[in-house]
C-alpha positions in Angstrom: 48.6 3.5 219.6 52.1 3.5 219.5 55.2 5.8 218.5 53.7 8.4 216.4 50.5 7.2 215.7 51.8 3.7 214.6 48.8 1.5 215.6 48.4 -1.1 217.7 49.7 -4.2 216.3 48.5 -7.5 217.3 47.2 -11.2 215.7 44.2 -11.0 213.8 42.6 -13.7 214.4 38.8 -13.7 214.5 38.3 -10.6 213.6 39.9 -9.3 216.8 43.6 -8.0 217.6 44.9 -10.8 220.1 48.4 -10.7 221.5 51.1 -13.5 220.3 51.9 -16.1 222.6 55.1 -17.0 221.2 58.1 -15.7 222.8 60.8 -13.7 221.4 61.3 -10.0 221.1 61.5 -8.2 217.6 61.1 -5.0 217.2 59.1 -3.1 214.3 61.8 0.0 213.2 61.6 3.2 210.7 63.8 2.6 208.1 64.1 6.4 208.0 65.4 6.8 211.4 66.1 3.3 212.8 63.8 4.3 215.5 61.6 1.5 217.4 57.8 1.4 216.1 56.1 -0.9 218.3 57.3 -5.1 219.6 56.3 -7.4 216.6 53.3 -10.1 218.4 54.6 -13.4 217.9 52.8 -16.2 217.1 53.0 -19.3 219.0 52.0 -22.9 217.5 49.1 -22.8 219.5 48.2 -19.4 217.8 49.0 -20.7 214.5 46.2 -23.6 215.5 43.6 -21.0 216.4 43.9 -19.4 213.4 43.8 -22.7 211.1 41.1 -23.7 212.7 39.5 -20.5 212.2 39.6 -20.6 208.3 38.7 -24.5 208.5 35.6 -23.6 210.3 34.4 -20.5 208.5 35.5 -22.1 205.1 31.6 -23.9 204.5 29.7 -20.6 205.0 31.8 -18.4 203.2 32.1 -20.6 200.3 28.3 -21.2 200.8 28.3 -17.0 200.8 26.5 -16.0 197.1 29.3 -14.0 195.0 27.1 -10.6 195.0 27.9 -10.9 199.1 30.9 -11.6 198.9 31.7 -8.6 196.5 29.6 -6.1 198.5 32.6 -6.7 201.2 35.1 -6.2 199.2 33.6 -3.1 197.9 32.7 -1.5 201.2 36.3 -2.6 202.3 37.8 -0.5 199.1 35.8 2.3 200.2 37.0 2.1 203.8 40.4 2.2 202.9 40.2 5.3 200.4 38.3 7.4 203.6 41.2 6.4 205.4 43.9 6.9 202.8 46.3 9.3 204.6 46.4 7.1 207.5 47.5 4.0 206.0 49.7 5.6 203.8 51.2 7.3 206.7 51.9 3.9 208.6 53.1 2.7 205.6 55.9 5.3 204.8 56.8 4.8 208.9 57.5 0.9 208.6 58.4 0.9 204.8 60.3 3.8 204.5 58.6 4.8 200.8 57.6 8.6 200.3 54.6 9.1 201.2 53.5 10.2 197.4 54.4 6.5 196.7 52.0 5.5 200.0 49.1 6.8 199.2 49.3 5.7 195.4 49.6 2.5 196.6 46.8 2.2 199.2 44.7 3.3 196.1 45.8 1.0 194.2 45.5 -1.9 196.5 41.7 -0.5 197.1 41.1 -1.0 193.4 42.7 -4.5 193.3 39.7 -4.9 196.1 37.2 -3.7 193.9 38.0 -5.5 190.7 38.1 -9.1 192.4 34.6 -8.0 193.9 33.0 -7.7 190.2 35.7 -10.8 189.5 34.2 -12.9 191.3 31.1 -12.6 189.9 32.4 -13.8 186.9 33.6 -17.6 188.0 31.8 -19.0 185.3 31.6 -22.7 184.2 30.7 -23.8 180.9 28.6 -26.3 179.1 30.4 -29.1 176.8 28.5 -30.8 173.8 27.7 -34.0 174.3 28.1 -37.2 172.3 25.4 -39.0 173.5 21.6 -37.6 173.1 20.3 -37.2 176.6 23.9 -36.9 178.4 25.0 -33.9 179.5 28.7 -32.4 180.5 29.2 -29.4 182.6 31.8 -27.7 184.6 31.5 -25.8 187.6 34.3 -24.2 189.7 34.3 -24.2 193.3 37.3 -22.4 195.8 40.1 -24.8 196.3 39.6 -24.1 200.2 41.4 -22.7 203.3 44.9 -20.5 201.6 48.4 -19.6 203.2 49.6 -16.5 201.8 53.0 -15.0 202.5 53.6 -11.5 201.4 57.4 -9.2 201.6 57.5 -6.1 202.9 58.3 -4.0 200.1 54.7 -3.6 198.9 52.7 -4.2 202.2 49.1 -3.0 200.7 49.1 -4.0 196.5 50.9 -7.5 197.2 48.7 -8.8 200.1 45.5 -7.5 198.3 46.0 -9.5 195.1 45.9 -12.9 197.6 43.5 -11.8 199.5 41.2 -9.7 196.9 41.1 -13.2 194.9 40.8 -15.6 197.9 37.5 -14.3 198.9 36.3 -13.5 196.1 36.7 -16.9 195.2 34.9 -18.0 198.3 38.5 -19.3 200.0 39.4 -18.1 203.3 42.9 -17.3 203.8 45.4 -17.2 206.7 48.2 -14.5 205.7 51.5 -13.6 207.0 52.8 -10.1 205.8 56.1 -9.4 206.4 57.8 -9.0 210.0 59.0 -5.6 208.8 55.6 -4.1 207.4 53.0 -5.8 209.4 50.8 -2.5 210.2 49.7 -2.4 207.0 47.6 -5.3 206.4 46.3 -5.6 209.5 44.6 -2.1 208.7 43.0 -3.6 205.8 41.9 -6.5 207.6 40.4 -4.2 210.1 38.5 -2.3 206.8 37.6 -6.2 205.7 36.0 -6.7 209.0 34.2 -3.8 209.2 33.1 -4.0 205.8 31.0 -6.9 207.0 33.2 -10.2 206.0 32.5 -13.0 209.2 35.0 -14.0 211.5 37.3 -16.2 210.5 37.8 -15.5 206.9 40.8 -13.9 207.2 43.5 -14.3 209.7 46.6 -12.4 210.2 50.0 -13.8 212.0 53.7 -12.9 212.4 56.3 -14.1 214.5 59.2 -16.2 213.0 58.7 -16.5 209.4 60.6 -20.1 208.5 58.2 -21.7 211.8 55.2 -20.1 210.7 55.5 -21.1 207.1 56.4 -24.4 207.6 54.0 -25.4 210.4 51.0 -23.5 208.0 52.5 -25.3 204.5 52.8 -28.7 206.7 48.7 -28.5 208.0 46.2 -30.6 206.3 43.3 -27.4 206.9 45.6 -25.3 203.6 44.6 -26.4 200.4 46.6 -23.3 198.2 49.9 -21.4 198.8 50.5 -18.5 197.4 54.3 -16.9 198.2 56.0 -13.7 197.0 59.6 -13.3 198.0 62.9 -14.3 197.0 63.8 -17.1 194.8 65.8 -19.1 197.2 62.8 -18.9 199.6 60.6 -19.6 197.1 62.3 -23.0 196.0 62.1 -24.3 200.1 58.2 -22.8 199.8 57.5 -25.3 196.8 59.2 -27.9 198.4 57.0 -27.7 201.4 53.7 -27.5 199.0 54.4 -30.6 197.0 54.8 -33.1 200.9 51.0 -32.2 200.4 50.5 -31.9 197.0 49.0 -28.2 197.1 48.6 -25.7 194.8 51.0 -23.1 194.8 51.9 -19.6 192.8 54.9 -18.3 193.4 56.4 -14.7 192.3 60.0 -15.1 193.1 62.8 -12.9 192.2 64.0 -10.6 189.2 66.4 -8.5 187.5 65.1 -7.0 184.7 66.3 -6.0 181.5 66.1 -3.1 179.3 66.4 -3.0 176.2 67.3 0.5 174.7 67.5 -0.1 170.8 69.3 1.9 168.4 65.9 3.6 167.2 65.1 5.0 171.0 65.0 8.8 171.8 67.9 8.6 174.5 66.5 11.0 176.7 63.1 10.2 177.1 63.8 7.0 177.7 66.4 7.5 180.7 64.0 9.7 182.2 61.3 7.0 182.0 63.8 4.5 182.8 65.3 6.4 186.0 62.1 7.7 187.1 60.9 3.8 187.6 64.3 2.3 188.8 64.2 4.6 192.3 60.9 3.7 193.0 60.5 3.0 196.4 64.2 2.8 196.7 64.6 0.4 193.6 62.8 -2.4 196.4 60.4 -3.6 193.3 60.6 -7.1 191.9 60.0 -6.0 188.5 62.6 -2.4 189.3 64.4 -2.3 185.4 68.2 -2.4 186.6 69.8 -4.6 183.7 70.2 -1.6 180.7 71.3 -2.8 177.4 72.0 0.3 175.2 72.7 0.5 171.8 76.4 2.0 170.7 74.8 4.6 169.0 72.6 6.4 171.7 74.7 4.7 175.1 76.8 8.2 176.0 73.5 10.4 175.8 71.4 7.6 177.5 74.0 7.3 180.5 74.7 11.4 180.8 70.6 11.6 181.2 69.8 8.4 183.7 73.2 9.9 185.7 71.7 13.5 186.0 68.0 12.4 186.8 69.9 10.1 189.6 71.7 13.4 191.4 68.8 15.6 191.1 66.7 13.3 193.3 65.8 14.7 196.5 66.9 11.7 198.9 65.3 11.9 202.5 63.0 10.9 205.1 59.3 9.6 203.2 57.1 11.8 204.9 58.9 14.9 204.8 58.1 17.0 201.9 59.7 17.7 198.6 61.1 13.7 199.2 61.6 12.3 196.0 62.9 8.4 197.6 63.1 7.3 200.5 65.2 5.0 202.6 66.0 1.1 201.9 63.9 -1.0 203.9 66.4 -2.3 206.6 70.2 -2.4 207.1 70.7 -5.4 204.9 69.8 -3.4 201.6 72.5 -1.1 202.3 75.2 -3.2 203.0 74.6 -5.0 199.8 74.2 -2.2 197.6 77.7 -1.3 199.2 79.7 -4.7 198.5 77.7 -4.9 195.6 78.7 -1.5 194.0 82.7 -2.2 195.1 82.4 -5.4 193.3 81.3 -3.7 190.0 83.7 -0.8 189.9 86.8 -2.8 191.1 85.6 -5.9 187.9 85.6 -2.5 185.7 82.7 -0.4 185.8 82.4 3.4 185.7 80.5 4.9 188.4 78.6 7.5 186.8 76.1 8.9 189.9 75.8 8.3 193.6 77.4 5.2 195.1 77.8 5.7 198.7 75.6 5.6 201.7 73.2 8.7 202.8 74.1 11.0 205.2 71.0 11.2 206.7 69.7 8.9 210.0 68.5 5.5 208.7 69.2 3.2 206.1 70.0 5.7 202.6 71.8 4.9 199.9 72.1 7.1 197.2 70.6 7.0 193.5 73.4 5.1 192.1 74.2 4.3 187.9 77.1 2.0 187.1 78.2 2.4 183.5 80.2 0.1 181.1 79.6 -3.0 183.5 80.9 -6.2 183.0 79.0 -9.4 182.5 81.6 -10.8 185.3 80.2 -8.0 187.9 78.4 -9.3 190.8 75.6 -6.8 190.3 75.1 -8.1 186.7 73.9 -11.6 187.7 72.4 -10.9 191.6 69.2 -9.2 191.6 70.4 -6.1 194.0 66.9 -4.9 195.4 67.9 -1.3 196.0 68.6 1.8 193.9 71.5 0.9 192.0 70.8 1.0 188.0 73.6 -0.8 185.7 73.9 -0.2 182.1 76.0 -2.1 179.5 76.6 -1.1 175.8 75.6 -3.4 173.0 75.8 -3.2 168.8 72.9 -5.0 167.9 69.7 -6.2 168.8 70.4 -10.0 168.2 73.3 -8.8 171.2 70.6 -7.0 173.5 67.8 -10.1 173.6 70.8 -12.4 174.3 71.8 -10.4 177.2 68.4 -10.4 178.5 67.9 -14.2 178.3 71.2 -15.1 179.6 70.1 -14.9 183.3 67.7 -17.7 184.7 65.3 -15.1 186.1 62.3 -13.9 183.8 59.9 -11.9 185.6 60.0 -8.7 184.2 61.5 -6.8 181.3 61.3 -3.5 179.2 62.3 -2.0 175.7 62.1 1.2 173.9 62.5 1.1 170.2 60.4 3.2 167.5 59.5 0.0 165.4 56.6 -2.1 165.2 59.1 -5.4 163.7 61.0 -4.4 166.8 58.0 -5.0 169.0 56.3 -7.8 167.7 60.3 -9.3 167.6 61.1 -8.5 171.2 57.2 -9.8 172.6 58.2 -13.1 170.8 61.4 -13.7 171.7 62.6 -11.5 175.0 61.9 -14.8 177.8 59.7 -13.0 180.7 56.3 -13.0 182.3 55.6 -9.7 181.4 57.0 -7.1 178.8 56.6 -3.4 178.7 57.4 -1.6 175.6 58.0 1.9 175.7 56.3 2.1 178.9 56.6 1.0 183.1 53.2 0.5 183.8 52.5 -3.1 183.5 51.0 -4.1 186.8 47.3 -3.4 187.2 44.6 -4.9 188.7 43.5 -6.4 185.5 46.3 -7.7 184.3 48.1 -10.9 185.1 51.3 -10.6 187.5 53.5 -13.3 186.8 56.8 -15.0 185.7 58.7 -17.7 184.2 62.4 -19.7 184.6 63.2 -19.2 188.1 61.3 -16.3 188.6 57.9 -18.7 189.8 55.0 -19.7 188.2 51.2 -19.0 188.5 49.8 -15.4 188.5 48.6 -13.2 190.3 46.1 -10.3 189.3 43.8 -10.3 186.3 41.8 -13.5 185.8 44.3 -15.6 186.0 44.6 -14.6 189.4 41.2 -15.5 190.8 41.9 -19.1 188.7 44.8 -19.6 190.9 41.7 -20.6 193.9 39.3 -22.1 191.7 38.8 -25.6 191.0 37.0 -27.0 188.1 34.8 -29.8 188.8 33.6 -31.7 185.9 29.7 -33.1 186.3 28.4 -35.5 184.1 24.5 -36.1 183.7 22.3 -38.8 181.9 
């Protein structure tokens, strides 16, 4: 074990923690304190190599596995990581920085994700086509795409790695996965529950080291048949380049900054609460975080008064002390751009209505921050900022509001909160994003496809669609 019950991190690679061989020293830290956690391992080529040939060799007999098998892993795995909840939630809040509230909701949510792909899978049905022709038959079948790369960020180390993973192997794909250099604890804990669960050696691999190597060497090797990448958009573009040298199947869930829409019909209050509640999530560090608000003249001064004093009553502080309400940005770089990002917007115009400065605690904090009256010409307005900074804008109409959400080439995520059905049914049709909460936040569970459009990717993860993503359908013809 290492500082404070961090565990022992290595290469999972066969079912068994091995030490990189690649050389380099990074250092795992607490966000909350800046304090060292334990020396990333760093994978060498000839790791990389071991683990390839890992999934290449176990892909036959897993894919061979029958899908009631494979779900009673996944199941037992679920149940392994509830019994052990506090612990992964606790090494999640150490290398994340998220309160530990926010920790354990995710382990338990990432334990579900498990459990649906296990009765999922089960459901990877083919169909049978009429025929033309008396005694020809056509039928399809679908069959896993074979061995997957999967690259996963660090601000949701448990949910984000168990969508790839829950609906790899429950497609019958094995899967070599790279979590994030920051958060790497995590998923090798849920590898560990995988293995004990039962699921055979070489199934599922874990590696970190340097991500661009390790990403391109996996991408560029003729063993990966899928890739499936969450992070940034910019990263994402060099990810899809990499894919289509070997044309390989990819899904991608890239970058946001999503709008809401509070129309003129909206109970101000309520919905700042909802809205402010959501937006310091884990630090604002969500892809699908709202942060563009587009308020209506009518309700803008009560809606900013509200989101501003939910903002400064939030208990700001290290994620496993108690009474923390958020935590601390994930590293240093969060900060400094939530700094030059905040200076930009107030010095282009904007009204700083709460926060805006760095915590005074240890780590990297930055306070719950609401920009008002922000111009389109801010920085902020057009750069997803990743962190808790919310910036509202005041519009006269709804025509104004859905303009203002489309403007931006990213469509990942967005909200609204009207009182009208038109409104709805308007906003669903025309508002351009993946996915599209109305009067409500929760849009991401395990059922449901996770997802976006423009330049936010393509592909989804979660819900059916998500165990499509590693299927192929093989058409058979008989006479």
């Amino acid at each position: 074990m290492s500082y404070a019950g961090y565990p022992e991190l290595g290469l999972f690679i066969d079912n068994t923690l091995l030490p990189g061989t690649g050389s380099g020293d990074r250092f795992v830290v607490n966000p909350a304190t800046g304090e060292q956690l334990a020396r990333l391992p760093i994978a060498s080529r000839d790791d990389l190599d071991r683990a390839l040939a890992s999934a290449e060799r176990a892909f036959p007999g897993w894919k061979a596995t029958s899908v009631v098998a494979r779900s009673q892993i996944l199941r037992k795995a679920a149940q392994i990581m509830r019994e052990r909840l506090d612990d992964i939630a606790r090494t999640m809040t150490l290398e994340q920085g998220k309160v530990l509230a926010e920790s354990r909701m995710e382990t338990a949510a990432a334990a579900d994700i498990l459990d649906w792909y296990a009765e999922e899978g089960r459901r990877a049905y083919g169909r049978v086509i009429p025929s033309r022709a008396v005694g020809t038959r056509f039928l399809t079948i679908k069959q896993p795409v074979g061995p997957v790369a999967a690259f996963s960020p660090w601000n949701f180390p448990a949910v984000i790695p168990a969508r790839k993973v829950g609906a790899a192997l429950a497609a019958g794909c094995t899967c070599v996965l790279k979590p994030a250099e920051e958060t790497p604890a995590t998923m090798l804990l849920m590898a560990q529950a995988l293995a004990e669960a039962g699921m055979p050696e070489g199934v599922l691999s874990v590696v970190t080291g340097n991500p661009s190597e390790i990403s391109s060497y996996l991408i560029a090797s003729p063993i990966v048949r899928k890739v499936s990448f969450t992070g940034s958009t910019a990263v994402g573009r060099e990810i899809g380049r990499l894919a289509a040298d070997g044309i390989k199947r990819t899904t991608l869930e890239l970058g946001g900054h999503a709008p809401v829409l509070v129309l003129d019909d909206a109970d101000p209050e309520a919905a700042a609460a909802a809205s402010a509640a959501s937006k310091f999530r884990n630090a604002g560090q969500v892809c699908i975080s709202p942060t563009r608000f587009y308020v209506h003249d009518r309700i803008y001064d009560d809606f900013v008064d509200a989101f501003a004093g939910k903002a400064r009553a939030l208990t700001v502080a290290d994620g496993t002390t108690d009474g923390a309400q958020m935590g601390p940005t994930a590293n240093p770089r969060r900060v400094t751009a939530m700094e030059g990002l905040t200076a930009d917007a107030v010095s282009a115009g904007a009204r700083l209505a709460a926060g805006g400065e760095r915590g005074a605690n240890q780590g990297f904090f930055w306070q719950p921050t609401v920009l008002a009256d922000v111009p389109d010409t801010a920085r902020i307005m057009n750069e997803e900022p990743f962190g808790p900074v919310a910036v509202i804008r005041r519009v006269t109409s709804t025509d104004e509001a859905i303009a203002e959400a489309n403007r931006l080439p990213y469509g990942l995520a967005a909200y609204a909160f009207t009182r009208s059905s038109a409104n709805s049914i308007r906003l669903g049709e025309e508002v351009e994003t993946g996915m599209l909460g109305i009067n409500t936040f929760m849009i991401n569970m395990p059922e449901t496809p996770f997802g976006g459009v423009k330049e936010s990717g393509y592909g989804s993860e979660g819900g059916s669609e998500g165990l499509e993503a590693y299927l192929d359908v093989k058409l058979i013809a008989e006479s």
